[in-house]
DSSP file (Angstrom, degrees, kcal/mol; ACC not computed):
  #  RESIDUE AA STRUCTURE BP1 BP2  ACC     N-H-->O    O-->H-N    N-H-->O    O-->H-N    TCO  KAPPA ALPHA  PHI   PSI    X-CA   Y-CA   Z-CA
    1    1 A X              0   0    0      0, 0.0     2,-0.3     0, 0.0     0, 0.0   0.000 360.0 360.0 360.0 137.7   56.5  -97.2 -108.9
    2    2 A X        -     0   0    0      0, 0.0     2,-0.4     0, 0.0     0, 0.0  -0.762 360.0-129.5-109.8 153.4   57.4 -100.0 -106.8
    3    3 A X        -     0   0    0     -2,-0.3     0, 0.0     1,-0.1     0, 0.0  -0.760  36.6-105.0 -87.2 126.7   60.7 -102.2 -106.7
    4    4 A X        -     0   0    0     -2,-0.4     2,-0.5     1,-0.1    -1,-0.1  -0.103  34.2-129.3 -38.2 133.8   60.2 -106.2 -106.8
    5    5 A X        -     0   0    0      2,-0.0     2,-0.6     0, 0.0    -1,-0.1  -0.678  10.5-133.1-101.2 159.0   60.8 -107.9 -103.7
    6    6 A X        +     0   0    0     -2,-0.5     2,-0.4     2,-0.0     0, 0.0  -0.742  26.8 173.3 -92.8 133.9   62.9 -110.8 -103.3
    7    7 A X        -     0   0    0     -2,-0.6     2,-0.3     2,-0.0    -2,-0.0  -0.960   8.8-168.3-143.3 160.0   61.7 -113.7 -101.5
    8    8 A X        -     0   0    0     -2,-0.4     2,-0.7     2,-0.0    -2,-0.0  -0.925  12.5-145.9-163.6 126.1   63.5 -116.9 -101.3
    9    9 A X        -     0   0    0     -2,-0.3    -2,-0.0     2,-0.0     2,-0.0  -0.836  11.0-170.9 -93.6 106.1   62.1 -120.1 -100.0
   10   10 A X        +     0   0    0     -2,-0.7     2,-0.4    21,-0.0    28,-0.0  -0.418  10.1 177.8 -58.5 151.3   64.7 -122.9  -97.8
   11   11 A X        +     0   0    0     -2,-0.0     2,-0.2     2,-0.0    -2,-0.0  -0.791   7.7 178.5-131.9 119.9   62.7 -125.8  -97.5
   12   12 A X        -     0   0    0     -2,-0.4    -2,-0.0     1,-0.1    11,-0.0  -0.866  33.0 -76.3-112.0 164.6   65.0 -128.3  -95.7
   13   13 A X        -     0   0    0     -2,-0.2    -1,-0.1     1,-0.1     2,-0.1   0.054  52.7-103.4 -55.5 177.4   64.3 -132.3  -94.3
   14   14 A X        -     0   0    0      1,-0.2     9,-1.7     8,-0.0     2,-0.1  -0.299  29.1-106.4 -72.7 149.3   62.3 -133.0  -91.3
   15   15 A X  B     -A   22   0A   0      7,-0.2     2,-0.3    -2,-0.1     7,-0.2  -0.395  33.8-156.5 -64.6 170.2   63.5 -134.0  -87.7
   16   16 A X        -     0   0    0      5,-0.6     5,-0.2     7,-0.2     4,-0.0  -0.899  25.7-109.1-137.9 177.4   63.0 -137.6  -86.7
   17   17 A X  S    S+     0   0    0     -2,-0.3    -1,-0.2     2,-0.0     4,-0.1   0.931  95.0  73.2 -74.5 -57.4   62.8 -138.9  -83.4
   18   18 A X  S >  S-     0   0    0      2,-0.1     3,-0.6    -3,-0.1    -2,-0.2  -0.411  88.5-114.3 -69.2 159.4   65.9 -140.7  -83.3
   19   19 A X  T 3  S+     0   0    0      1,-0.3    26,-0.1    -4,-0.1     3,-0.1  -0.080 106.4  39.4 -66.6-178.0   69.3 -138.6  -82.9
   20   20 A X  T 3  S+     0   0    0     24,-0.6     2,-0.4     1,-0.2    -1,-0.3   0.829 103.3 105.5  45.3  41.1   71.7 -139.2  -86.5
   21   21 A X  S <  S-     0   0    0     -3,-0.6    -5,-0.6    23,-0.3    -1,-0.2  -0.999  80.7 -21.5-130.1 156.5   68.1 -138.9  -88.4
   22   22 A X  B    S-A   15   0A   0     -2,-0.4     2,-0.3    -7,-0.2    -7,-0.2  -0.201 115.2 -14.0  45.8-155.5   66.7 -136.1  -90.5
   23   23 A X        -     0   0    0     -9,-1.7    -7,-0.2     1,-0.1     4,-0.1  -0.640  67.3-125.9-119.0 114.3   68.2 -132.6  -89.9
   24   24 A X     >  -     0   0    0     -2,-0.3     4,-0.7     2,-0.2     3,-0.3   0.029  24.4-122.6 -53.1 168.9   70.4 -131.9  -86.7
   25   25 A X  H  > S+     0   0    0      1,-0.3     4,-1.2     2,-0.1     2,-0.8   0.581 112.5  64.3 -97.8  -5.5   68.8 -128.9  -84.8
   26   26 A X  H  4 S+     0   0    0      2,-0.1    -1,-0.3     3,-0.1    21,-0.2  -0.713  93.4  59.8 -78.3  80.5   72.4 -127.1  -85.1
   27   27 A X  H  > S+     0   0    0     -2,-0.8     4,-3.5    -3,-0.3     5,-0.3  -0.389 106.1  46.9-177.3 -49.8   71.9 -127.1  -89.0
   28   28 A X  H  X S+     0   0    0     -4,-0.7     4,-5.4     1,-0.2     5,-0.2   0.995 116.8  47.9 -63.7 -48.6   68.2 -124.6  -88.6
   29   29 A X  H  X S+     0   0    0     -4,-1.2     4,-5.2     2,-0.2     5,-0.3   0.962 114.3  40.2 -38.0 -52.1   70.2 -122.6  -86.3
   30   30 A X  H  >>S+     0   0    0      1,-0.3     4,-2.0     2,-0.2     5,-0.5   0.964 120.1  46.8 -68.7 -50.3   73.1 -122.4  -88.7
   31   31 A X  H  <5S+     0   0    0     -4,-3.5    31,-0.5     3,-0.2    -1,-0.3   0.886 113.9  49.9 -75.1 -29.4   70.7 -122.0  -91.8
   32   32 A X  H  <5S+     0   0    0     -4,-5.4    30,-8.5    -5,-0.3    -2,-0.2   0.988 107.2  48.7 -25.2 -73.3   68.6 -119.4  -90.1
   33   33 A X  H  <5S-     0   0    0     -4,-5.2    23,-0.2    28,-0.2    -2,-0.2   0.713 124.6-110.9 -58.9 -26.9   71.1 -117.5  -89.2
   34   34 A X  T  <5S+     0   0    0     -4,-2.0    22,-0.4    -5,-0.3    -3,-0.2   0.891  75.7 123.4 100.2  63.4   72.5 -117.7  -93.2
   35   35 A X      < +     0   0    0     -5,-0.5     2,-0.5    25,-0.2    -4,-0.2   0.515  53.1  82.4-117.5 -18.9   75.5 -119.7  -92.9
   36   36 A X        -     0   0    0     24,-0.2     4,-0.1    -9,-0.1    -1,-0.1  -0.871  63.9-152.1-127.8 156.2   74.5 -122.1  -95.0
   37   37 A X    >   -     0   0    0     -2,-0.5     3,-1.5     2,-0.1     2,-0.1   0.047  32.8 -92.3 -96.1-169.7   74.7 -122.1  -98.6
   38   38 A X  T 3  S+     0   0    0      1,-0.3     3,-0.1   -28,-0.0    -1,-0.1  -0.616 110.2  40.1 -79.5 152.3   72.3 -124.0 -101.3
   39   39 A X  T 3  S+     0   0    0      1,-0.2     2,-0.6    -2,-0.1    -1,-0.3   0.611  86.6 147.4  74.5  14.1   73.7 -127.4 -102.3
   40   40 A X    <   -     0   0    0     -3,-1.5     2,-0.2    -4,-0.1    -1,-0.2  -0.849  43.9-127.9-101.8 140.5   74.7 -128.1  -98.9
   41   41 A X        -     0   0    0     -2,-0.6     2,-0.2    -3,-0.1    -1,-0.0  -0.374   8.6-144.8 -42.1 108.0   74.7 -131.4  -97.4
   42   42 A X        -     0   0    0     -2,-0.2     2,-0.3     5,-0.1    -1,-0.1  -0.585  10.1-172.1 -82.0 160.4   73.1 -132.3  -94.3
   43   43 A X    >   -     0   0    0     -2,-0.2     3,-1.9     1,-0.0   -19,-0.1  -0.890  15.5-152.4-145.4  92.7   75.0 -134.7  -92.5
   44   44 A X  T 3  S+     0   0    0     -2,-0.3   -24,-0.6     1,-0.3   -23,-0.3   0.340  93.3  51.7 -87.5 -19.3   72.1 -135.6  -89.5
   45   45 A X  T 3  S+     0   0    0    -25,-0.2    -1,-0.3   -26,-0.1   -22,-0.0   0.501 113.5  30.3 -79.7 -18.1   75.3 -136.4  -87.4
   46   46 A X  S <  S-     0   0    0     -3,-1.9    -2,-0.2   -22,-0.0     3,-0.2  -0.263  78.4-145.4-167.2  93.0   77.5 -133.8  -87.6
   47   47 A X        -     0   0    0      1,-0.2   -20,-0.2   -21,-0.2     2,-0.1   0.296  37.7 -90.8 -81.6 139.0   75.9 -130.4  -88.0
   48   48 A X        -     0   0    0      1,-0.1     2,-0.8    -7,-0.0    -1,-0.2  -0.434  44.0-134.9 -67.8 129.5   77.9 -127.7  -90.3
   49   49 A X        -     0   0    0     -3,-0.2     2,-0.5    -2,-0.1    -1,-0.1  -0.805  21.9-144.2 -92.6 103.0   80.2 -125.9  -87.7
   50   50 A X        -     0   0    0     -2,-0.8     2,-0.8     1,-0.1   -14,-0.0  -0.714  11.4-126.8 -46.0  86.4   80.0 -122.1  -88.4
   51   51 A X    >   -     0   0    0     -2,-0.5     3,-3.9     1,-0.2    -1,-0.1  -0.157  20.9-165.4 -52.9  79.0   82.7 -119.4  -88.1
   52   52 A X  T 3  S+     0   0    0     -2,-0.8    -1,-0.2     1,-0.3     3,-0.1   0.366  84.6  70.8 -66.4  17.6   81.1 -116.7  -85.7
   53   53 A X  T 3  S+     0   0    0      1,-0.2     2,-0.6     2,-0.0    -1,-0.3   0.665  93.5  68.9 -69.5 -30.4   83.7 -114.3  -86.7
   54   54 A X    <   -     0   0    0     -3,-3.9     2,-0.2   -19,-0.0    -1,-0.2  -0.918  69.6-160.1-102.0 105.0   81.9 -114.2  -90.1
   55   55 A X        -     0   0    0     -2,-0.6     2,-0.2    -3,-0.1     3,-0.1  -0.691  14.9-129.2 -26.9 108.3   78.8 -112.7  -90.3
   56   56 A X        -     0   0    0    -22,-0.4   -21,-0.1   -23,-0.2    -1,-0.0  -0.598  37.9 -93.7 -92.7 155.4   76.5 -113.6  -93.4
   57   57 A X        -     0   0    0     -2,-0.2    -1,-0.2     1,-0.1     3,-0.2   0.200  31.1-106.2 -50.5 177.1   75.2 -111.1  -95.1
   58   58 A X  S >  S+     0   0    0      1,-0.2     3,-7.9     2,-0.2    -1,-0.1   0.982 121.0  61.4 -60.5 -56.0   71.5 -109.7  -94.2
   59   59 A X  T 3  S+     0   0    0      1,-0.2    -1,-0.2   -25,-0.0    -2,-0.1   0.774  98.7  52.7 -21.4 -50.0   70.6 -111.7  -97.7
   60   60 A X  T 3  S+     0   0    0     -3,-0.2     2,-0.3   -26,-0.1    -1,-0.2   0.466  97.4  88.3 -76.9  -9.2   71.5 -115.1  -96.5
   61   61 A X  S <  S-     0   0    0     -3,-7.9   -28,-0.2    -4,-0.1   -29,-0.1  -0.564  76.5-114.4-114.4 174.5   69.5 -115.0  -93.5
   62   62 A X        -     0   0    0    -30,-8.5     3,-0.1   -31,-0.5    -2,-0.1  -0.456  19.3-178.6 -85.9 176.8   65.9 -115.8  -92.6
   63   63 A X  S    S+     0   0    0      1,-0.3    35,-0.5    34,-0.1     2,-0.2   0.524  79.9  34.2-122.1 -20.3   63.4 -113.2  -91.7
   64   64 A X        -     0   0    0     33,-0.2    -1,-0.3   -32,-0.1     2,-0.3  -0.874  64.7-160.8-173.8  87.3   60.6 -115.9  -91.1
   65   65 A X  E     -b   99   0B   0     33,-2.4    35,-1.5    -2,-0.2     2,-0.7  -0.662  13.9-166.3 -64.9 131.6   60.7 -119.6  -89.8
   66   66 A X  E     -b  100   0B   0     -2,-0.3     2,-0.2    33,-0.1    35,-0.2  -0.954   5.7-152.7-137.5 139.9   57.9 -121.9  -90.5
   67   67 A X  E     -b  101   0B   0     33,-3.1    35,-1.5    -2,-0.7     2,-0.1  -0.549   9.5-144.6 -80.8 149.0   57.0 -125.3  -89.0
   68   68 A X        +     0   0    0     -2,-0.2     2,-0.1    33,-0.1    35,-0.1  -0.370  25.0 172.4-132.0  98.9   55.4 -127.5  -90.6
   69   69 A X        -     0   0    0     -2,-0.1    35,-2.9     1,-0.1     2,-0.3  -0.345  29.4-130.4 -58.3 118.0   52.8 -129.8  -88.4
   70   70 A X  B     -d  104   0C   0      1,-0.2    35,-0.2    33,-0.2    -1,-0.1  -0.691   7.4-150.8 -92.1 174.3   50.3 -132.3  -89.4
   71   71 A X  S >  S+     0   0    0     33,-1.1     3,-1.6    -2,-0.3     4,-0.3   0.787 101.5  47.3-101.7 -50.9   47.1 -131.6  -87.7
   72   72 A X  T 3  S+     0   0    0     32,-0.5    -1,-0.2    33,-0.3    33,-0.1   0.378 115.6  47.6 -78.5  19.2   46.3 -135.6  -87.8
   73   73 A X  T 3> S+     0   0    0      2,-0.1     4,-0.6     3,-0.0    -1,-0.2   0.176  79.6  98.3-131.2   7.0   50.0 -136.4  -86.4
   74   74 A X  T X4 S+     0   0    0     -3,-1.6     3,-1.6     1,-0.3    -2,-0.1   0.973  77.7  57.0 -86.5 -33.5   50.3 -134.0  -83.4
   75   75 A X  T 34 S+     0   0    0     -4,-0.3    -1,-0.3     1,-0.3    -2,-0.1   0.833 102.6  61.9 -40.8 -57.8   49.4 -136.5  -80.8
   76   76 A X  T 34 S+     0   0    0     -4,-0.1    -1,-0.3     2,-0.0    -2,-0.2   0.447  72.7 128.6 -80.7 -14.3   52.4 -138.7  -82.1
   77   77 A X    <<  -     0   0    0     -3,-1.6     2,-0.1    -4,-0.6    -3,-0.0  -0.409  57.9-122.7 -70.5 144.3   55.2 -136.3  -81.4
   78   78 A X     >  -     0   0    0      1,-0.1     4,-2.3     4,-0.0     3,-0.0  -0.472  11.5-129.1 -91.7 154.6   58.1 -137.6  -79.5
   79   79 A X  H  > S+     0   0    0      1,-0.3     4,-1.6     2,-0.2     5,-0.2   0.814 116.3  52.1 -72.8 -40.5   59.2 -136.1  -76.4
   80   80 A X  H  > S+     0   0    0      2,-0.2     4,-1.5     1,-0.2     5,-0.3   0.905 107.1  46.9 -72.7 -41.3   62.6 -136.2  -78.3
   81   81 A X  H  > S+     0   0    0      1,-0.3     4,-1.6     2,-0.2     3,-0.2   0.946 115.3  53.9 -71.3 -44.7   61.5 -134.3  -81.6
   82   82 A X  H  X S+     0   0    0     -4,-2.3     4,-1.4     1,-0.3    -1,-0.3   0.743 102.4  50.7 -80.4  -2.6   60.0 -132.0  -79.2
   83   83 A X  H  < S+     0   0    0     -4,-1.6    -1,-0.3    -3,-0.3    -2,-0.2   0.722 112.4  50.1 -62.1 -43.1   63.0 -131.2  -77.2
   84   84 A X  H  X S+     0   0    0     -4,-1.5     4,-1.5    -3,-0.2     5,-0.2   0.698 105.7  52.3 -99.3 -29.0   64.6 -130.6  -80.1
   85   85 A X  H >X S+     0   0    0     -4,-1.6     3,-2.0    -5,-0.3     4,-2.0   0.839 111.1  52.7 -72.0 -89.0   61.7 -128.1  -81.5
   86   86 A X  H 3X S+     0   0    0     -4,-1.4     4,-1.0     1,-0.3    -2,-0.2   0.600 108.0  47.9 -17.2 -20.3   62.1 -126.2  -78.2
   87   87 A X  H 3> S+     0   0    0     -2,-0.6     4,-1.3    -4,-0.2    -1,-0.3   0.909 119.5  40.9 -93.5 -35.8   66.1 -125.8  -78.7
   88   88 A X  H XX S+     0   0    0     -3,-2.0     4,-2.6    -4,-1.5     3,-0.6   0.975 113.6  55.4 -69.9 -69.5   65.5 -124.6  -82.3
   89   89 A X  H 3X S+     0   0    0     -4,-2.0     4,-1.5     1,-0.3    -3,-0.2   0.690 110.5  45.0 -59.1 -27.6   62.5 -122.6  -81.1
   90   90 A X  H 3X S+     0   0    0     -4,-1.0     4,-1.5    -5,-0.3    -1,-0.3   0.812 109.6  46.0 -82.7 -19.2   64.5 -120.8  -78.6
   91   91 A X  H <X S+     0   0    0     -4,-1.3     4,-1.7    -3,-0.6     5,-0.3   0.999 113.8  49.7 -41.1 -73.9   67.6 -119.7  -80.2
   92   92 A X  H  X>S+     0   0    0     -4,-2.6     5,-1.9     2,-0.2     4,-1.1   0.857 110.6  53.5 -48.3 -48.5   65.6 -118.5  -83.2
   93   93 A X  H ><5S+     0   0    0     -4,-1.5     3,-3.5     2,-0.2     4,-0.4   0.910 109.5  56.7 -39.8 -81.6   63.1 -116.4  -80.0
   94   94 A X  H 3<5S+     0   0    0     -4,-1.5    -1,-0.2     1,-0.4    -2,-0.2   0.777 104.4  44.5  -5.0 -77.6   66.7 -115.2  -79.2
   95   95 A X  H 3<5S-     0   0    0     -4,-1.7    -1,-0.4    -5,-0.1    -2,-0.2   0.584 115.9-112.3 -62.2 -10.7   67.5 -113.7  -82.7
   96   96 A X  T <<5 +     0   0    0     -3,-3.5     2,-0.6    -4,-1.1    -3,-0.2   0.414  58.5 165.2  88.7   2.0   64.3 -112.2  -82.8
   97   97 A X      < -     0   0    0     -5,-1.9    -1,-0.2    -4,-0.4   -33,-0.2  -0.320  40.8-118.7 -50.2 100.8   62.8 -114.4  -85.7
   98   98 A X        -     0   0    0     -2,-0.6   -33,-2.4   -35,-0.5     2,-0.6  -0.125  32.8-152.8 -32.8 119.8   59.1 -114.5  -86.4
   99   99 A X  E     -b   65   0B   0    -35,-0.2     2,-0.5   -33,-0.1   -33,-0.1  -0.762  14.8-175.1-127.7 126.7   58.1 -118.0  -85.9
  100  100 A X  E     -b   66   0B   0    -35,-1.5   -33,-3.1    -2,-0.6     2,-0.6  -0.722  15.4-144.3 -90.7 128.4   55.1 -119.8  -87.8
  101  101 A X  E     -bc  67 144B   0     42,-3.9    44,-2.3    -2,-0.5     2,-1.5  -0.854   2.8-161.7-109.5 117.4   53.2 -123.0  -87.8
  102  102 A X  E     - c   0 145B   0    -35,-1.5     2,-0.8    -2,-0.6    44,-0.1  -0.494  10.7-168.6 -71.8  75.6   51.9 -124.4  -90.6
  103  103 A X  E     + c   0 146B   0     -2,-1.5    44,-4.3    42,-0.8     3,-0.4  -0.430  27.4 178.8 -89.2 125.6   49.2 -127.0  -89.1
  104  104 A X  B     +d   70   0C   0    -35,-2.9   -33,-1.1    -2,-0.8   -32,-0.5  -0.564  50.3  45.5-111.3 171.7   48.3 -129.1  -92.4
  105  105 A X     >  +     0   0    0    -35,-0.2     4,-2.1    -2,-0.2   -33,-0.3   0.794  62.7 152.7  33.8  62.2   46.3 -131.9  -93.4
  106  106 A X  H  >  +     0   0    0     41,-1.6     4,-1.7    -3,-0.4    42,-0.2   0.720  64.9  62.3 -79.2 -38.5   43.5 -130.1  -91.2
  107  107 A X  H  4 S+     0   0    0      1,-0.2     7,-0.1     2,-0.2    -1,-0.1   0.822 109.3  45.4 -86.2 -36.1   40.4 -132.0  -93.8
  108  108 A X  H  4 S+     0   0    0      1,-0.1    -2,-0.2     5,-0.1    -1,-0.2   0.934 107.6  54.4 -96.3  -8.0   41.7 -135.5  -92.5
  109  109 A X  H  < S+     0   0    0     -4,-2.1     2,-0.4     1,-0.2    -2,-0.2   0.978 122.6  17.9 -70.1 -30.6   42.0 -134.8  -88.9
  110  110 A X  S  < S-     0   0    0     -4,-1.7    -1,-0.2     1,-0.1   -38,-0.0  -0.961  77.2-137.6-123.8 144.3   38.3 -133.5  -88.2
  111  111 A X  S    S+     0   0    0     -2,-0.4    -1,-0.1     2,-0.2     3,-0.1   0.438  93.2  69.2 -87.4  -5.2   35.6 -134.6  -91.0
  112  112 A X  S >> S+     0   0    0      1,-0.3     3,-7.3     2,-0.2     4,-1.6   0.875 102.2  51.8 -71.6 -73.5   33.6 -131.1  -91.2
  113  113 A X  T 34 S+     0   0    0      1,-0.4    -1,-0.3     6,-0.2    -2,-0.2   0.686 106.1  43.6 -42.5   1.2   36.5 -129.9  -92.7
  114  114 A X  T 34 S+     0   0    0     -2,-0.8    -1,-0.4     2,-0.2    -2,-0.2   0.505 116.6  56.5-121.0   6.1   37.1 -132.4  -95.3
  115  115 A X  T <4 S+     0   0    0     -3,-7.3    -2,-0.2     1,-0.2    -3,-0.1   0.616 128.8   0.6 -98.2 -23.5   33.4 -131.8  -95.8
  116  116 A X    ><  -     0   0    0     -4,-1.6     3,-2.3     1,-0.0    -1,-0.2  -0.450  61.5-152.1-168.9 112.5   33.7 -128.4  -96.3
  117  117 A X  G >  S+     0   0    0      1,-0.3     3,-0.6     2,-0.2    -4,-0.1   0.469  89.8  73.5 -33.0 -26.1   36.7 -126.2  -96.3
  118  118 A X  G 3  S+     0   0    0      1,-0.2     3,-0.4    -6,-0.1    -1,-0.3   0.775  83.0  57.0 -66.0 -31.6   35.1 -123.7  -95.3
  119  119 A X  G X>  +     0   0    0     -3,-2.3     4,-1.2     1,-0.2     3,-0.7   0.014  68.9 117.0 -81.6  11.4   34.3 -124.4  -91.6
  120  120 A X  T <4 S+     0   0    0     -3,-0.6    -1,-0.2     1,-0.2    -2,-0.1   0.727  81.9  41.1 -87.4  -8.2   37.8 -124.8  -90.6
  121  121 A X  T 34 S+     0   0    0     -3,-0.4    -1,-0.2    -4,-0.1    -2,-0.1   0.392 116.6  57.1-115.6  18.9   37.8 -122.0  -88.4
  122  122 A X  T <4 S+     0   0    0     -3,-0.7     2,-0.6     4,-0.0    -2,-0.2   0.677  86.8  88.7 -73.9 -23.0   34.1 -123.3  -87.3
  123  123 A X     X  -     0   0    0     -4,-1.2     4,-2.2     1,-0.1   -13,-0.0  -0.621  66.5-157.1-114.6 117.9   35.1 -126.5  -86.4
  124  124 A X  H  > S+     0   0    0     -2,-0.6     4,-2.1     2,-0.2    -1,-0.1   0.916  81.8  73.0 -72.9 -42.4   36.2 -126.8  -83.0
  125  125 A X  H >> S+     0   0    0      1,-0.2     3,-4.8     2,-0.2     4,-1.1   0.924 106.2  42.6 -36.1 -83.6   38.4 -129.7  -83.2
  126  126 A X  H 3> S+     0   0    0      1,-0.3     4,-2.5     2,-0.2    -1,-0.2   0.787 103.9  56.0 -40.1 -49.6   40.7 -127.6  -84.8
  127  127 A X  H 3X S+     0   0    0     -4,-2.2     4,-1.1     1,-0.2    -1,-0.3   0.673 112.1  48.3 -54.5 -22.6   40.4 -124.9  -82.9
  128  128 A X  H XX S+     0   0    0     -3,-4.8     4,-2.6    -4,-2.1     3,-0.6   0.936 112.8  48.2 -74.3 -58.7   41.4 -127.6  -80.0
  129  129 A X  H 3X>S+     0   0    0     -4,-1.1     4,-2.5     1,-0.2     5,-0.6   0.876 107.9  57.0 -45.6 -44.1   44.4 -129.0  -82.2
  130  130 A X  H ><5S+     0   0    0     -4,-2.5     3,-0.7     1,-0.2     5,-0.3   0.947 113.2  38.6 -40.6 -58.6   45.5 -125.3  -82.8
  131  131 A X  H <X5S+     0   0    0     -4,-1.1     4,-2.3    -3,-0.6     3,-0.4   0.948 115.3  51.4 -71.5 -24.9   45.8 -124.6  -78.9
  132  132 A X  H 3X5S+     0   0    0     -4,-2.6     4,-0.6     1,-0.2    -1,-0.3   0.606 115.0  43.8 -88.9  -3.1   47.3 -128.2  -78.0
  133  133 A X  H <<5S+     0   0    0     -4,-2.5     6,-0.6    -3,-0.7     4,-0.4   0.215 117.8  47.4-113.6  20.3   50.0 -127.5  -80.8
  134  134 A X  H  ><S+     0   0    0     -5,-0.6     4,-1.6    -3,-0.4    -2,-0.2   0.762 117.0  40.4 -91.8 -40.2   50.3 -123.9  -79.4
  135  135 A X  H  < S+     0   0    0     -4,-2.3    -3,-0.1    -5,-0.3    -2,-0.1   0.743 123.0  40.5 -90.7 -29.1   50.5 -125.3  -75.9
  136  136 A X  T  < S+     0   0    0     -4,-0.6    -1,-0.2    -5,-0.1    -3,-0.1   0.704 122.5  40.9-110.1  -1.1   53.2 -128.6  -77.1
  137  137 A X  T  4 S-     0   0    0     -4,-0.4    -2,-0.2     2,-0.2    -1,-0.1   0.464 104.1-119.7-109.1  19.6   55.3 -126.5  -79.6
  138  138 A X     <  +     0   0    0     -4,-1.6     2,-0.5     1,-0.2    -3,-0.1   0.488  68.4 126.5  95.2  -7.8   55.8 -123.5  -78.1
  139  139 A X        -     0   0    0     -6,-0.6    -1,-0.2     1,-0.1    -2,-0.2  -0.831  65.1-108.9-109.7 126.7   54.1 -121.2  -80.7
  140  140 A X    >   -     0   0    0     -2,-0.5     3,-2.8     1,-0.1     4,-0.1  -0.131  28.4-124.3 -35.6 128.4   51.4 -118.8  -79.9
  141  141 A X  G >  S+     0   0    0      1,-0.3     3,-1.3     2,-0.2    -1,-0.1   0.816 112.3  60.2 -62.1 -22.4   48.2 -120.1  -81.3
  142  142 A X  G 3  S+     0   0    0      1,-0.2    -1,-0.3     3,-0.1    -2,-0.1   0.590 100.3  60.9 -68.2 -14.9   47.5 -116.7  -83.4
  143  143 A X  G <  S+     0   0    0     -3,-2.8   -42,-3.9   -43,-0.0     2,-0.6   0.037  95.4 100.7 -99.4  21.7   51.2 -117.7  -85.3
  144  144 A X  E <   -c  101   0B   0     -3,-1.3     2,-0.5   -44,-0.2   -42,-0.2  -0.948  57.9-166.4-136.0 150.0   49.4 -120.8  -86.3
  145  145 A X  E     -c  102   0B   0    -44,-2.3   -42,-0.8    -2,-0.6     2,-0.1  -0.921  12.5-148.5-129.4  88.8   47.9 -121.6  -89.3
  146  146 A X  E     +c  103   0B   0     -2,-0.5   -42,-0.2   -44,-0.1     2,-0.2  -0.482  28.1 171.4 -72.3 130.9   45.5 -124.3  -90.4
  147  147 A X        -     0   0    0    -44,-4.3   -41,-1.6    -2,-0.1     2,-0.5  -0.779  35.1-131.3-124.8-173.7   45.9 -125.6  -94.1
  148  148 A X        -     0   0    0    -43,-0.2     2,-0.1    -2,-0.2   -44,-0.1  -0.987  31.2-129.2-127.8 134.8   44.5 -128.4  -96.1
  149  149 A X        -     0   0    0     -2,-0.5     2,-0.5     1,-0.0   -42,-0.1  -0.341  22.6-147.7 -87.2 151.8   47.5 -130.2  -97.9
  150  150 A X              0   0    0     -2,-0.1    -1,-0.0     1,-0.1     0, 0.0  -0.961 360.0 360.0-130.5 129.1   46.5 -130.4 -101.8
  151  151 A X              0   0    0     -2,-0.5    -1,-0.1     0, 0.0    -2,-0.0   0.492 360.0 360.0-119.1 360.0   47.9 -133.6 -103.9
């Protein structure tokens, strides 16, 4: 007989390229690590400061970071968004955290795919985007994951 597992999803906003938009990169740290609780306000200017005398429990923290990338957008990241992926992405490296990327809308960047779902690990275009968002966010290309977004 097996016990349920518990799984619990964060989803929090996006960075943006300029600073005081979307979700400071002290704020992933802080919610990685399980400091912060549901209902809390991000404030994209001044990032919840965290008592590192208090440890949250094991519950509160993540086990599993995931990015999430468009496939048809990757060319467009700013030097700044990625500086800031890189600050994230090493702290978390730090903590030992398993980190994933989720490269999405994979059927509109290359047109085999959106012609047949099937081919998406046929299709070399992808297989290029995969290493050039291995290569500009830091994530091994085997921790990255082509999907097709569904609306």
């Amino acid at each position: 007989t097996g016990s349920n597992l518990s799984v619990a999803l964060c989803d929090i906003m996006g960075m943006e390229t300029r600073d005081g938009l979307g979700i400071h990169p002290d704020d992933i740290i802080s919610a990685a690590k399980g400091y912060i609780k549901s209902g809390y306000k991000f404030n994209p200017v001044s990032p919840l400061k965290p008592d590192p005398r208090k440890r949250p429990p094991v519950t509160d923290q993540a086990h599993c970071i995931i990015y999430i990338v468009a496939a048809d957008q990757l060319s467009l990241l700013s030097n700044n968004i990625l500086d800031k992926l890189k600050r994230v992405r090493n702290e978390l490296n730090d903590l030992g955290l398993p980190q994933v990327v989720l490269l999405t809308k994979v059927d509109a960047a290359c047109p085999l795919v959106k012609e047949d779902l099937c081919k998406v690990y046929k299709s070399i275009y992808i297989k290029k985007q995969i290493e050039k968002c291995s290569q500009t966010v830091g994530i091994p290309a085997n921790h990255i994951l082509p999907v097709k977004n569904y609306h």
